[in-house]
C-alpha positions as CSV (number, residue, x, y, z in Angstrom):
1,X,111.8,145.7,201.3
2,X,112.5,142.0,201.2
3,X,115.1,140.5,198.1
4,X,113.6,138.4,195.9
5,X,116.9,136.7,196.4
6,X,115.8,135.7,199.8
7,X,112.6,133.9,198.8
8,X,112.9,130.1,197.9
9,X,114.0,128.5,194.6
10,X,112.2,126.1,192.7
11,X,114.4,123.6,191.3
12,X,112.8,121.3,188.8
13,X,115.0,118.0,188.2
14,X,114.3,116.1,184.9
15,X,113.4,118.5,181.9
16,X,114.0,116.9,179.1
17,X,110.2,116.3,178.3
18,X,107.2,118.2,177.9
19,X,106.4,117.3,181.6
20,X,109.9,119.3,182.6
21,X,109.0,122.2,180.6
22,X,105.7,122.8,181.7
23,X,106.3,123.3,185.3
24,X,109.3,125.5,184.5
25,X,106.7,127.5,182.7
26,X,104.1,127.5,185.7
27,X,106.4,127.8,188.0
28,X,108.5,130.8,186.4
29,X,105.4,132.6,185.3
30,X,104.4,133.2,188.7
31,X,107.8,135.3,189.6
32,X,110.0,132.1,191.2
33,X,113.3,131.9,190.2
34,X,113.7,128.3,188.6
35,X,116.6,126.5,188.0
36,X,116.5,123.7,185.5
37,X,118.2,120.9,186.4
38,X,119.0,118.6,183.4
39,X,120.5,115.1,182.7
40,X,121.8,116.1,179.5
41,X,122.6,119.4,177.5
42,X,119.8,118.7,175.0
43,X,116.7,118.7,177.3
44,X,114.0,121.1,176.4
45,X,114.2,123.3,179.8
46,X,117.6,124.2,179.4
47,X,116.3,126.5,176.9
48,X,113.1,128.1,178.7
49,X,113.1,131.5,178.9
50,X,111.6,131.0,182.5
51,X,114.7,129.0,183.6
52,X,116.7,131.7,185.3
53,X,119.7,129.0,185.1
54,X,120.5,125.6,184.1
55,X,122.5,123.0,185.6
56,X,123.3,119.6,184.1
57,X,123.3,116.8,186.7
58,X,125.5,113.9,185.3
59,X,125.1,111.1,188.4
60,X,121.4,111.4,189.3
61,X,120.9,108.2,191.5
62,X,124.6,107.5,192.6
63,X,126.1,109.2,195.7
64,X,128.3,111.3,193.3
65,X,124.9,113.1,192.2
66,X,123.8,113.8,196.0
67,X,127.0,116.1,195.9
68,X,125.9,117.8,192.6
69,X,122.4,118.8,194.0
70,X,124.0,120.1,197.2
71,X,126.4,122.2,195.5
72,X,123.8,124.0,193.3
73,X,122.0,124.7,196.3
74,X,125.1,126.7,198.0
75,X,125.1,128.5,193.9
76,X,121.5,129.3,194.1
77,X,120.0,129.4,197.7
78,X,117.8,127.3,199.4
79,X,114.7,125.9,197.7
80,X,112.8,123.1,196.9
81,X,112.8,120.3,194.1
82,X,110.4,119.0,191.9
83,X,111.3,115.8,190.4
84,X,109.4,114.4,186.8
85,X,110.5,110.3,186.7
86,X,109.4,107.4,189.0
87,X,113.3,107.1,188.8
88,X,114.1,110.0,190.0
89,X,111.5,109.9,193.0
90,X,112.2,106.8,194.4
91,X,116.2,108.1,194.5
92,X,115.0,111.6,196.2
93,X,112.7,109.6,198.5
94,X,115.9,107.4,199.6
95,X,118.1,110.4,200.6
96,X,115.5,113.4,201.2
97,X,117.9,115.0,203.7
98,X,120.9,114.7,202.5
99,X,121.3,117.3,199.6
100,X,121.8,120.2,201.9
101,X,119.5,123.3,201.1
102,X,117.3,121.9,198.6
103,X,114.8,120.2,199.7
104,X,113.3,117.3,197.6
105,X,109.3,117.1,197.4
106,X,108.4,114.0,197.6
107,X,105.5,111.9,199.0
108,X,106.0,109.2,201.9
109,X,108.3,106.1,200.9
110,X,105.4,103.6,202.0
111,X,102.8,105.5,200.0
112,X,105.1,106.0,196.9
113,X,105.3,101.8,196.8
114,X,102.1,101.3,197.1
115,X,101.2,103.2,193.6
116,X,103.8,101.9,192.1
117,X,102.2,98.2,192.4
118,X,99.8,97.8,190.1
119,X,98.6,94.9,192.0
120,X,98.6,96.0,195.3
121,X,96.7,99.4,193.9
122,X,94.2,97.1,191.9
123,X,93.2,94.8,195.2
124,X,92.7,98.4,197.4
125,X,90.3,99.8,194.5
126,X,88.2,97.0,194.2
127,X,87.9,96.7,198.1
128,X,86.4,100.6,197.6
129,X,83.9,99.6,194.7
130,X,86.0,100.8,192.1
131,X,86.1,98.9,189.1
132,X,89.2,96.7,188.4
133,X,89.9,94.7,185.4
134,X,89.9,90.8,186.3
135,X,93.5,90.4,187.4
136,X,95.9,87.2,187.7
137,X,99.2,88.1,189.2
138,X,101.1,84.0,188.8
139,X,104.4,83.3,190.6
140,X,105.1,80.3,188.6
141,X,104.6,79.4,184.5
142,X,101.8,77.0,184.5
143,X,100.2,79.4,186.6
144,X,100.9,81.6,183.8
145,X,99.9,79.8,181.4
146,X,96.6,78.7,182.7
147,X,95.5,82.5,183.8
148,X,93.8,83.5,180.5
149,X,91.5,80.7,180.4
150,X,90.6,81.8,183.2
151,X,89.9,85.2,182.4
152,X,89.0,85.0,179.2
153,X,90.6,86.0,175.9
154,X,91.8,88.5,174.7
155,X,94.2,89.4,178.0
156,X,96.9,92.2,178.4
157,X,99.9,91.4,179.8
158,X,101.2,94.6,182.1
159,X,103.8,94.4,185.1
160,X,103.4,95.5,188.7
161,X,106.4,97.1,188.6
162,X,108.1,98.2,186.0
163,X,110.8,99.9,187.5
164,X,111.5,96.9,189.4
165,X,111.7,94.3,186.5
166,X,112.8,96.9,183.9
167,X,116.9,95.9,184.5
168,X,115.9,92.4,185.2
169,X,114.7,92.2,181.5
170,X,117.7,94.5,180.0
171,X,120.2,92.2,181.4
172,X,118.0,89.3,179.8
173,X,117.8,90.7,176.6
174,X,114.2,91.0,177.1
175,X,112.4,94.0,175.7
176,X,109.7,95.6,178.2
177,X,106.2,96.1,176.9
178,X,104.1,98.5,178.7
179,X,101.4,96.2,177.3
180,X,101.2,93.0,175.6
181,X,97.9,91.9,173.7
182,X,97.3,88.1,173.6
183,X,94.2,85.9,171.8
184,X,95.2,82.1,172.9
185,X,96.6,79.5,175.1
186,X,99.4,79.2,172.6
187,X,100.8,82.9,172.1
188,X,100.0,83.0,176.4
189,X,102.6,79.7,176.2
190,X,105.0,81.7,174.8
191,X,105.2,84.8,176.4
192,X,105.4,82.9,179.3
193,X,108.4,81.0,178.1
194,X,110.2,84.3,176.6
195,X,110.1,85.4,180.7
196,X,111.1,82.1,182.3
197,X,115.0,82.9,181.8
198,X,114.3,85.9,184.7
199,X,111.7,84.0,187.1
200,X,108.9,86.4,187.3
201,X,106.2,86.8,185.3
202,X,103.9,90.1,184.3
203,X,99.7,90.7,185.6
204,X,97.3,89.2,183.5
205,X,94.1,91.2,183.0
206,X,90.8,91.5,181.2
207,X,90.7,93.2,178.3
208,X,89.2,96.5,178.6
209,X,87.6,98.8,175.4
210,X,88.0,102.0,175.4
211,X,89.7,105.5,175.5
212,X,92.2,106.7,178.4
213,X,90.2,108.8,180.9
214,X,92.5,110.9,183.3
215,X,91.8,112.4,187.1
216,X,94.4,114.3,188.3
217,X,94.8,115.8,192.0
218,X,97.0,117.8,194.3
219,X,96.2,116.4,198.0
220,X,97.5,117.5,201.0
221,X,96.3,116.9,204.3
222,X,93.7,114.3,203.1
223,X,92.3,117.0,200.8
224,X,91.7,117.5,197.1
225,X,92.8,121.0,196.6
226,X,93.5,120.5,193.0
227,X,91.5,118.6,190.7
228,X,92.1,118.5,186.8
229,X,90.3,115.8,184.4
230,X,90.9,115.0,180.9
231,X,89.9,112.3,178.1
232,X,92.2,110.6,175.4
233,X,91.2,112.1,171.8
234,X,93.9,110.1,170.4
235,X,97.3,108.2,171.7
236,X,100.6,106.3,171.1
237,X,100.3,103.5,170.2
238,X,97.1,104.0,168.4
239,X,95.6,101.0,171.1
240,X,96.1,102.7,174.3
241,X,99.6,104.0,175.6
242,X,100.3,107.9,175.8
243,X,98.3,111.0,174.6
244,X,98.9,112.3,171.7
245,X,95.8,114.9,172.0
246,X,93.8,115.2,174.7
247,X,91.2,117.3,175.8
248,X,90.3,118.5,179.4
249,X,86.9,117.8,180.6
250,X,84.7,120.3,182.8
251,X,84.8,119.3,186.6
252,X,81.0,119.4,186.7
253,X,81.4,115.9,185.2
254,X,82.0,112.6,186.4
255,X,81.9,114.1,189.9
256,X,81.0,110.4,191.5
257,X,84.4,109.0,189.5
258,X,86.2,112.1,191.0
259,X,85.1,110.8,194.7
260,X,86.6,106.8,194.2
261,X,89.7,108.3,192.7
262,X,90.0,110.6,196.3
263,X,89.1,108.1,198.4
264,X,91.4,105.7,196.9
265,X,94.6,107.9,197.2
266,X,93.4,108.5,201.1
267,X,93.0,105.0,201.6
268,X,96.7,104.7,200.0
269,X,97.8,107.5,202.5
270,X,98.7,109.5,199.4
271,X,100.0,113.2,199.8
272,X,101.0,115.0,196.6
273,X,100.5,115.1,192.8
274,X,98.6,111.8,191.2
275,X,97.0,110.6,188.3
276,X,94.2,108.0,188.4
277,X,94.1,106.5,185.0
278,X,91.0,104.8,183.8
279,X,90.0,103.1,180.7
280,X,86.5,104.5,179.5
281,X,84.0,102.6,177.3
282,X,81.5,105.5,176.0
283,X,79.6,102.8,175.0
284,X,79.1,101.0,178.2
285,X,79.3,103.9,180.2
286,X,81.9,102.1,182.2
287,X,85.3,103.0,183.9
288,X,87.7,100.6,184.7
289,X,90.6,101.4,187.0
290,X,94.5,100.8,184.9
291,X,96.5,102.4,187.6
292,X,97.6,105.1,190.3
293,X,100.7,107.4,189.0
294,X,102.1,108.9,192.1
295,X,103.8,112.2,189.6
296,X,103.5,114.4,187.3
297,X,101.9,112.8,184.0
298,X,102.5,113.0,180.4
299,X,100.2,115.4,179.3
300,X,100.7,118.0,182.0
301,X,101.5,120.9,179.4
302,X,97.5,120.5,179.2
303,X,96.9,121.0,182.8
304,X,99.2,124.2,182.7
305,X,97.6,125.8,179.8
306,X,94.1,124.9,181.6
307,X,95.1,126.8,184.3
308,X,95.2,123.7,186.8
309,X,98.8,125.0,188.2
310,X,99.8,122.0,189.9
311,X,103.1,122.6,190.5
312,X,103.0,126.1,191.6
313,X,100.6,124.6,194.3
314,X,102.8,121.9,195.2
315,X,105.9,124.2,195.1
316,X,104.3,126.9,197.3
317,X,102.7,124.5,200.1
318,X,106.4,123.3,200.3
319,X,107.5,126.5,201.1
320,X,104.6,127.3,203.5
321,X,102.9,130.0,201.3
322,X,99.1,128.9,201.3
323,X,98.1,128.3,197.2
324,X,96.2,130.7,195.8
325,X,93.2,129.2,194.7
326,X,92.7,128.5,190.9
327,X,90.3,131.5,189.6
328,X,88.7,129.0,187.5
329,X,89.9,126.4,184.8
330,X,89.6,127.3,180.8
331,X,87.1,124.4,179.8
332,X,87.7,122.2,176.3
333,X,91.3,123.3,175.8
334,X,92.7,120.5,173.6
335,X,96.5,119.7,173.7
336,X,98.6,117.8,171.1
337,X,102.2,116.6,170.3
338,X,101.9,116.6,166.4
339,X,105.0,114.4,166.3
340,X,103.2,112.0,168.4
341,X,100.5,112.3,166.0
342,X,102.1,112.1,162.7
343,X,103.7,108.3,164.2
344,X,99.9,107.7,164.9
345,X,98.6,108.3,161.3
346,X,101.7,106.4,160.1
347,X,100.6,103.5,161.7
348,X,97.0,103.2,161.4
349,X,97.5,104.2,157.7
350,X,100.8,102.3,156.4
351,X,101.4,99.7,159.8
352,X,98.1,98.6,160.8
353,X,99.5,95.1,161.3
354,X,101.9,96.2,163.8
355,X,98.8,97.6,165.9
356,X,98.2,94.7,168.9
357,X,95.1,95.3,169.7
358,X,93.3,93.5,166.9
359,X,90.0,95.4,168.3
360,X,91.4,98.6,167.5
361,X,89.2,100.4,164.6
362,X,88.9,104.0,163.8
363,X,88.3,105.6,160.3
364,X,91.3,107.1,158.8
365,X,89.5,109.8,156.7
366,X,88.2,111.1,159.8
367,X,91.3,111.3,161.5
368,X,93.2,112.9,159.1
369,X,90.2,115.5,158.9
370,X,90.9,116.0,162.9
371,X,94.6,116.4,162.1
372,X,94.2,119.1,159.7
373,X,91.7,121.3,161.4
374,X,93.6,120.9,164.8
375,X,95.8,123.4,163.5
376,X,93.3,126.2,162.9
377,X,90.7,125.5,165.7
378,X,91.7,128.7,168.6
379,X,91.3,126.2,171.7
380,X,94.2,123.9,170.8
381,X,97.8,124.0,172.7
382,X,101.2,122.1,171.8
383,X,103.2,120.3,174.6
384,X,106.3,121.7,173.5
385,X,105.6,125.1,171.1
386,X,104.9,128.0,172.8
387,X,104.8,131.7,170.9
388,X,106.2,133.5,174.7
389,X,108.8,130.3,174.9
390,X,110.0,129.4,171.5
391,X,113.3,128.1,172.2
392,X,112.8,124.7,173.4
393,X,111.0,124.1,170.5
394,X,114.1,124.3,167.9
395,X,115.8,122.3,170.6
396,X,113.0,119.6,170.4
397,X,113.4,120.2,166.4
398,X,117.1,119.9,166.4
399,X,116.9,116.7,168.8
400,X,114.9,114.9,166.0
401,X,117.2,115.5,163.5
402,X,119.8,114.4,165.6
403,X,118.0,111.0,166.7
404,X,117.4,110.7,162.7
405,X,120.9,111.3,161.7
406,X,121.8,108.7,164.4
């Protein structure tokens, strides 16, 4: 009989979030031994009763951390890694052979770029019929300045690259805004100015209504052999950002969508886990293209409960053990952070002038209705509590207290 011991570990780097803590879940449910690999001795998976160990990594993304990997591989036995952040991926992709018998999963260098330029990912969509929002990407300020004129008010500001400008701005003392609403020549003027002092300037796009609209996809070889879609029920900030609840949506729908998104992520050479994010418009029966995230997304603990099992997909193809395929997903589960919620209903009710997008509108009564009954309706999850996994919970719970104390 063959030892378990001899089969493959799956060692998941970054748990500290929901994302983290979800695979470990997956992953560990299926009869893998998982190691949790954490930054710090407060993330979530450390505490995962499907974790058969936990490792704290202190120099992720300096050579000092290659060692650390390596040597928990000679602890634990060959295997491969799962990685959560951009961050993280882009460090992986850059020394993929060098951390001895753990093998990193990670998609090509060339491909990973590509997704992560919102630009670049914008001009190959609309080459494919997809529809874009009305994009200026200026190299200089009076370009800038000129671009929403040209568009049209209102514009959002968003950069191609985040991880690329994010320690451009810290060293500038420059806050970076995943999105930045603007009405006129003049508040344009001075955004532009505030970003002068570091030479490089973010997209500006069209303004697009509506709710986040999610495709999500395993591909390998060229092929689609997981597919997961989900809609926004409500997010943070209240005017577009992260879910807060969201709600998976049967696969029977939006079937043409599901086709652009595939054909887009061949066209990018994609292989891997991805999220194509669209804004919807129920009204207009129109999607619009935001962007391609080349990893595992926010609200994956809805994917898991759904039955999607990404990452035991990825894990196993990695390991050359053909996926089992999905027996069929639960329809209309509904997942929620509640925290994420409450900061929602704090702001629409008591902030509302801190909410940018002055088209925002929703009715309060209605939402707090949908808060309420969230808790008693049987096809609603939590990203973090779990009855058969408790424990990261409190440590989620004791984290807050901490960060309030603070």
């Amino acid at each position: 009989m063959r030892d378990a011991e001899d089969d493959p570990v799956c060692y998941v780097l970054g748990v500290g979030s929901q994302i983290g803590l979800s695979i470990i879940r997956e992953v560990g449910q299926a009869s893998v031994r998982v190691i949790a690999l954490a930054t710090s001795c407060d993330d979530l998976g450390l505490e995962s009763r499907y974790a058969v160990a936990g490792e704290i990594v202190s120099h992720v993304g300096n050579p000092e951390g290659i060692d650390e990997i390596r040597n928990i591989g000679f602890r634990y036995g060959r295997g491969y890694l799962i990685a959560i952040s951009e961050q993280h991926i882009r460090w992986l992709i850059e020394h993929e052979d060098e951390f001895g018998l753990i093998v990193p999963i990670v998609p090509r260098k060339e491909a990973f770029e590509a997704v992560l330029d919102k630009e670049h990912t914008l001009i190959l969509a609309n080459a494919l019929g997809i529809s874009t929002p009305a994009s200026i990407a200026p190299v200089t300020l009076d370009e800038f300045k000129r671009a929403g004129a040209t568009i049209g008010y209102p514009v959002v500001l968003k950069w191609r690259d985040p991880n690329v400008v994010g320690p451009l701005l810290r060293d500038a003392g420059i806050p970076l805004l995943k999105a930045e609403y603007i009405y006129s020549d003049s508040d344009l003027a001075l955004a532009g100015e505030r970003y002068a002092s570091v030479g490089t300037w973010p997209l500006v796009q069209e303004y697009c209504p509506g709710r986040g609209f999610g495709q999500f996809f395993l591909i390998r070889n060229g092929v689609a052999e997981r597919i997961f879609q989900h809609v926004r029920i409500a997010e943070w900030p209240p005017e577009g950002g992260f879910s807060s609840v969201c709600e998976g949506v049967s696969l029977r729908h939006f079937s043409k969508l599901q086709e652009q998104s595939i054909r887009l992520l061949r066209e990018i050479g994609w292989e891997g886990v991805a999220m194509v994010e669209y804004r919807y418009d129920d009204r207009a029966d129109r999607f619009v293209l935001m962007e391609v995230n080349g990893r595992f997304w926010g609200s994956y603990p809805l994917a898991y409960y759904s039955g999607a099992q990404f990452a035991l997909a990825l894990f196993h193809s990695a390991a050359g053990v053909t996926p089992k395929p999905v027996g069929g997903l639960k329809e209309a589960i509904r997942c929620r952070s509640v925290l994420g919620e409450m900061k929602r209903l704090h702001r629409i009710i008591f902030q509302r002038e801190k909410i940018r997008d002055r088209g925002f509108q929703v009715d309060v009564s209605c939402e707090l209705i949908r808060f309420v009954r969230d808790f008693i309706r049987p096809n609603v999850r939590y990203y973090v509590w779990s009855v058969r996994d408790p424990w990261p919970f409190w440590r989620d719970v004791l984290n807050g207290i901490k960060r309030f104390i603070s």
